[in-house]
N, C-alpha and C positions, 0 to 999 in steps of 0.2 A: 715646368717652371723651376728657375733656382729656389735654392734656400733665401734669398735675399728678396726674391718678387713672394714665396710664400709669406716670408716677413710680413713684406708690405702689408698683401692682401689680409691677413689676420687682423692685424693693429684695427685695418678700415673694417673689416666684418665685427670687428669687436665693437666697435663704436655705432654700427647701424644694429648691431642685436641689442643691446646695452639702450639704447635710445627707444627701440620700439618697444621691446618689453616694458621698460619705465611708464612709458606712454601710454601704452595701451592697457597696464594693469591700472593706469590713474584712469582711466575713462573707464574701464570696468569697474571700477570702486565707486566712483564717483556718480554714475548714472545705473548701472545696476547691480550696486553692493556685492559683489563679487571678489574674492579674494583675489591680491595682488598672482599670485599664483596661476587663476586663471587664463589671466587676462596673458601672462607668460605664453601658457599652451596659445591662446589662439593667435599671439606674435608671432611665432615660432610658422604657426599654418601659412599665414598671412605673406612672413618671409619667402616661403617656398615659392612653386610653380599656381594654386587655389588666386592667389591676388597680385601679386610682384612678377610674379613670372608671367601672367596675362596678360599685364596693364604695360607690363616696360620687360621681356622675354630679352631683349641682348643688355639691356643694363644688371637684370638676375644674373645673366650668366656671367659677367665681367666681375660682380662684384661676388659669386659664389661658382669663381672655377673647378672645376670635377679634382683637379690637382689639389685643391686646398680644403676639401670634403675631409679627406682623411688626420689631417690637423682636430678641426673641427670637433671629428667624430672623437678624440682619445680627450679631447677638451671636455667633451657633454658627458663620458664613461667617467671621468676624474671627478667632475661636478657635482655630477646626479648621486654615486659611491661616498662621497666626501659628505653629503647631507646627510643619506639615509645612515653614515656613522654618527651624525651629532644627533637625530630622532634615537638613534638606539643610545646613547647617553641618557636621554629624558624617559628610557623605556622604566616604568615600575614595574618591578619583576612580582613584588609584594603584590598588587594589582591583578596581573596577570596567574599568578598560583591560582587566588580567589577564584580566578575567574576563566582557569585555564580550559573545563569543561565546557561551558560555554561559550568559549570563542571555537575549540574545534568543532562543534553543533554546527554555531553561523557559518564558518565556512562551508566545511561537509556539505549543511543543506546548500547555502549556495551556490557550491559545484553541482552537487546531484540535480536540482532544477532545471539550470543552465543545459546542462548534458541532455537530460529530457527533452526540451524542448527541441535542443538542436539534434534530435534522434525522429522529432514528430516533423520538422522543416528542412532537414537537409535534402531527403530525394524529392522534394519540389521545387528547392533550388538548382538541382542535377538538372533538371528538365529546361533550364534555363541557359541558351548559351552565352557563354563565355565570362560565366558567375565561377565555376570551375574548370582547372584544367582539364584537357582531355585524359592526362595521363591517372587522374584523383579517379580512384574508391571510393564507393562509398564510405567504406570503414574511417577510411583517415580522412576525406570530407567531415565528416562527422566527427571526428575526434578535435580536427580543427573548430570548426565550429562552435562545439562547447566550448571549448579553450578560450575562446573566443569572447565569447558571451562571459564565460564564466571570473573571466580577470578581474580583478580589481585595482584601480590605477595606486600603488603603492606609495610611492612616490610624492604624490597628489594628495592621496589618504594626508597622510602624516603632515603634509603641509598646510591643509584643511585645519585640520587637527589642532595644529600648532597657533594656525591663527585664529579661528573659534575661540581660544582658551581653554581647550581639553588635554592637554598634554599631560596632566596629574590626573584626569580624570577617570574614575572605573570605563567609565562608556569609552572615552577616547582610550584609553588601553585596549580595551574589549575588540573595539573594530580595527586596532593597530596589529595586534594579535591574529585575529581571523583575518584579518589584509594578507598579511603574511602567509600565513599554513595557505590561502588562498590562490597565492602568489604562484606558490613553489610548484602546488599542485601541476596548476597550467603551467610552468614552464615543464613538468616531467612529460605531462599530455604533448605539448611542442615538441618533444623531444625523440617520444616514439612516432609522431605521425614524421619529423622527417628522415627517422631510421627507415621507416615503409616506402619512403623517395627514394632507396639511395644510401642513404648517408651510412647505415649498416648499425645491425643489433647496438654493437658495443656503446655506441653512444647515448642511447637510452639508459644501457645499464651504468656507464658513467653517471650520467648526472643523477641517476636515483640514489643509489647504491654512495656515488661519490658524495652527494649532498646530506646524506644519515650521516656517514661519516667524519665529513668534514663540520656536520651542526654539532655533535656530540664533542668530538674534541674540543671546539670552540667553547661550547658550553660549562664543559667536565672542568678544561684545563687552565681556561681562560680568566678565572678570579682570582688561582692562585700564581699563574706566570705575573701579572700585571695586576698584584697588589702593591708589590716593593713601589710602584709609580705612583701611586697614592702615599705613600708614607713618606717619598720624595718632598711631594707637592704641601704634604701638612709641616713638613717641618721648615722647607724653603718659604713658605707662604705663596711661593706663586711655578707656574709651570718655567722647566728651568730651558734651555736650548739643546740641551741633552732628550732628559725627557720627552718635548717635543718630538723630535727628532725620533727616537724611538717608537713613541705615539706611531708617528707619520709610515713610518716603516712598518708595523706591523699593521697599518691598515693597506696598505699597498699589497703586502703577502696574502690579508684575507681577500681583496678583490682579484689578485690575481687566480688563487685557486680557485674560486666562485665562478669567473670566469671560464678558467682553466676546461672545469667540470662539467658545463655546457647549462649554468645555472644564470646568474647574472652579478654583474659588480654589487646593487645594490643589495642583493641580500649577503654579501660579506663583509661588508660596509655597517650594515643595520646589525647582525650576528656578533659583529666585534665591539658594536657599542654598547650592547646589551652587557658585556660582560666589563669594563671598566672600571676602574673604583669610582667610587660613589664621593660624594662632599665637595670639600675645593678644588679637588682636581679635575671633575667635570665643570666647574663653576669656570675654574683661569680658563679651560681648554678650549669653552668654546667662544668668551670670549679673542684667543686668538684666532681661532679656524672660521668659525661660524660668518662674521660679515661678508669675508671673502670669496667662500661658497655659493652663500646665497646670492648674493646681488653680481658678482662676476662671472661664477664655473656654470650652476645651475640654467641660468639663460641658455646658454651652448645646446645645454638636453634638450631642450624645447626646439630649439629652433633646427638644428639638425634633423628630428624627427619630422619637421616641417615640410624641411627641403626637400622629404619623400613623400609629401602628403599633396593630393590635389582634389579639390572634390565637385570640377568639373565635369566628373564621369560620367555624375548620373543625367545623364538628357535624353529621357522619355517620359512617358507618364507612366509606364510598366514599371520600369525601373523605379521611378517616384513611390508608386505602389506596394513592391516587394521590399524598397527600404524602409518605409513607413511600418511595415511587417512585423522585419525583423527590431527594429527598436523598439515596437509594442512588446513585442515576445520577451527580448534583454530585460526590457526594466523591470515587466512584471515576474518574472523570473526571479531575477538575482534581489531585487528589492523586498517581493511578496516573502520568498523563502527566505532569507537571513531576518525578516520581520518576524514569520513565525517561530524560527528556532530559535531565539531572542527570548522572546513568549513565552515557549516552552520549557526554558532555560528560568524560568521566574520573573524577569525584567519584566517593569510596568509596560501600561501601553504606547507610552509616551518613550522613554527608555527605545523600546523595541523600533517606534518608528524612525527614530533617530539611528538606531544604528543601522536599518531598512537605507534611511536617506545616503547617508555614507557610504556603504558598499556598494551603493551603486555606480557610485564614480568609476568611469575606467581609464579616463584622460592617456597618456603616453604611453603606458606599460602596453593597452592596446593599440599603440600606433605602434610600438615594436613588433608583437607579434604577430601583426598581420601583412607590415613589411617583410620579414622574414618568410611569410607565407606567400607572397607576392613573389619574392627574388626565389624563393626555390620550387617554382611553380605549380603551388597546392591551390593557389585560388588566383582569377585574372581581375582585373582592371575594373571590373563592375563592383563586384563582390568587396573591393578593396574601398572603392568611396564609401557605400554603404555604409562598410563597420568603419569607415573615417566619420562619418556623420552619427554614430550610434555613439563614437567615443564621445566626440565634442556635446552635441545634447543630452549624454547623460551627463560630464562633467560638469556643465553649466547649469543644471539642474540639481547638483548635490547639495551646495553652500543653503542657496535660498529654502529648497526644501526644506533642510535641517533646522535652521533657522525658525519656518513654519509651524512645524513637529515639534520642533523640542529646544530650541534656543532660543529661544522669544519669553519663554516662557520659564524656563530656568533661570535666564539672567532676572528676571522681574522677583522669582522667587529667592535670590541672593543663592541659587545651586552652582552657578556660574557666576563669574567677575564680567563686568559691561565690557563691551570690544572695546579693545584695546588700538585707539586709531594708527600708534608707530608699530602698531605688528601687523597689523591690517594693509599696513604702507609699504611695510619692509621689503 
């Protein structure tokens, strides 16, 4: 295709992703109270090969050529990096200190769970063909696997979060926090099982080794390079086209190193916004960045992850069976353990089941990692619907859970502000 036909094709993919998300997060709000966000992921499925691609297979392909995927794809990287900077704006660091032992617990435990189980269930999955490749180990089956189970939809999290009304909240820091350390972990796991493909040592020790490195400087160096932009912003009264401009740039530099290091845009994106100046300059910044993100760039993530999702796969009752399994196994796993360690950590019971409900989400970060497990042939075509249907039924089960557990009841007690219907909408 020229540059002139990818033109075209973009404008029109922009305007059918744009429409169906809208759409489809209004019918998920509207008939089952489900965060606009959601309803995003399941556009995005829908767009793919799962429903569009069945129902009308040469109109999918006309209107998402393989040529104009890679557009697409640096659109949904710009999007998804561009948001998790403005959640790490809202990050309270004061929150997070309080509360910094307790969020490494929640995670911890619920990696170590996840791991467990998928050490008690992988060699019965082995026994199964073409759940894994021929060429998978056990070892790195299994490491997959955890990784697997053990994610946390990050991305998702925070969007939750945001529209709940927890974004100042201890809990919504708490599970923002443990999202994260969560995150990284599984992508380090990701990282050595396709070093054992292939891919060789170095790359594992890259993104471990690279990602300490490159969190610490960000951390260390980060309040004092990019205060002078705060003192900008208090004495101009608003973000100037400089500033911005510089803004934009060094977010660019932290997604590309994140990236770089075999980590992901979003945690250099979230990293850089955590360290920001604080007051009006996060106040102007996002109202210039923030609409444009959300409602235009953000759609792209969803739906590009889409256009690799099909969940036609599973057709047998065996199959039916063994996914049924493993979603039993995920939820009570990652939910039961980040509920206890929660617990253990002091959090009421109430407290702890909400933040239980949360982490459970795995929405897209597990539609990445298990693509990536797909395309470098660690698990086949079965195994891939499955944890496609593990991500979607946990996500859609997060909001209302929470809600159940612990928002219902918070907003009544005035612990939380009543939902907020243009966030809810956004």
């Amino acid at each position: 295709m020229t540059n002139a036909q990818l033109s075209v094709h973009f404008f029109l993919q922009m305007l059918v992703i744009l429409a169906t998300c809208r759409g489809v997060g209004w019918l998920g709000k509207k008939f089952l109270n489900q965060p606009q966000v959601v309803g995003e992921m399941i556009a995005g499925v829908l767009l793919g090969p799962t429903l569009f691609g069945l129902l009308a297979p040469e109109w999918q392909k006309a209107l998402f050529p393989k040529e104009s995927i890679s557009v697409l794809y640096v659109c949904a990287q710009v999007g998804v990096g561009l948001y998790m900077f403005i959640v790490g704006l809202g990050f309270r660091k004061d929150h997070f200190k309080a509360n910094a032992g307790a969020a490494a617990a929640v995670s911890i435990s619920g990696m170590a769970a996840p791991f467990v189980v998928a050490i008690m269930i992988t060699p019965w999955l082995m026994t199964i063909p073409g759940l894994f490749s021929d060429k998978a180990t056990q070892f790195n089956a299994t490491l997959f696997m955890g990784a697997a189970i053990a994610i946390t939809a990050f991305p998702m999290l925070a969007r939750i979060i945001h529209e709940r009304g927890l974004t100042n909240s201890k809990l919504g820091t708490l599970s923002l926090s443990a999202g994260a350390i969560d995150d990284a972990g599984a992508w380090c796991v990701l990282a050595i099982v396709l070093a054992s493909f292939g891919a060789g040592a170095s790359l594992a020790i890259t993104t471990i080794v690279g990602g300490v490195i490159f969190a610490s400087v960000v951390l260390l160096l980060g309040p004092r390079l990019f205060a002078p932009l705060g003192r900008i912003v208090e004495r101009e009264g608003k973000i100037t086209p400089n500033v911005l401009g510089i803004t934009l740039m060094a977010f660019m530099l932290s997604a590309f190193v994140a990236d770089g290091i075999g980590l992901h845009a979003v945690f250099g994106g979230f990293l850089l916004g955590t360290v920001m100046p604080r007051g009006k300059f996060v106040e102007e910044l996002k109202k210039q960045i923030e609409p444009f993100a959300v409602v235009i760039l953000l759609p792209t993530f969803f739906t590009f992850s889409g256009l690799n999702t099909s969940l036609t796969m599973i057709n047998n009752v065996e199959l039916v069976l063994i996914a049924l399994a493993v979603l039993a196994g995920s939820i009570i796993a990652k939910g039961g353990a980040c509920y206890a360690a929660a617990r253990l950590c002091g959090q009421d019971n109430r407290t702890a089941l909400g933040i239980g409900a949360l982490m459970n989400s795995r929405g897209l970060m597990e539609l990445i990692i298990i693509n990536i497990g797909l395309q470098k042939g660690v698990i086949g075509t079965g195994l891939f619907s499955m944890l496609v249907l593990m991500a979607i039924v946990t996500t859609l089960m997060a909001s209302p859970l929470f809600e159940y557990v612990y928002g219902k009841k918070a907003r009544e007690t005035g612990e939380l502000d009543a939902l907020d219907p243009s966030a809810a909408n956004a």
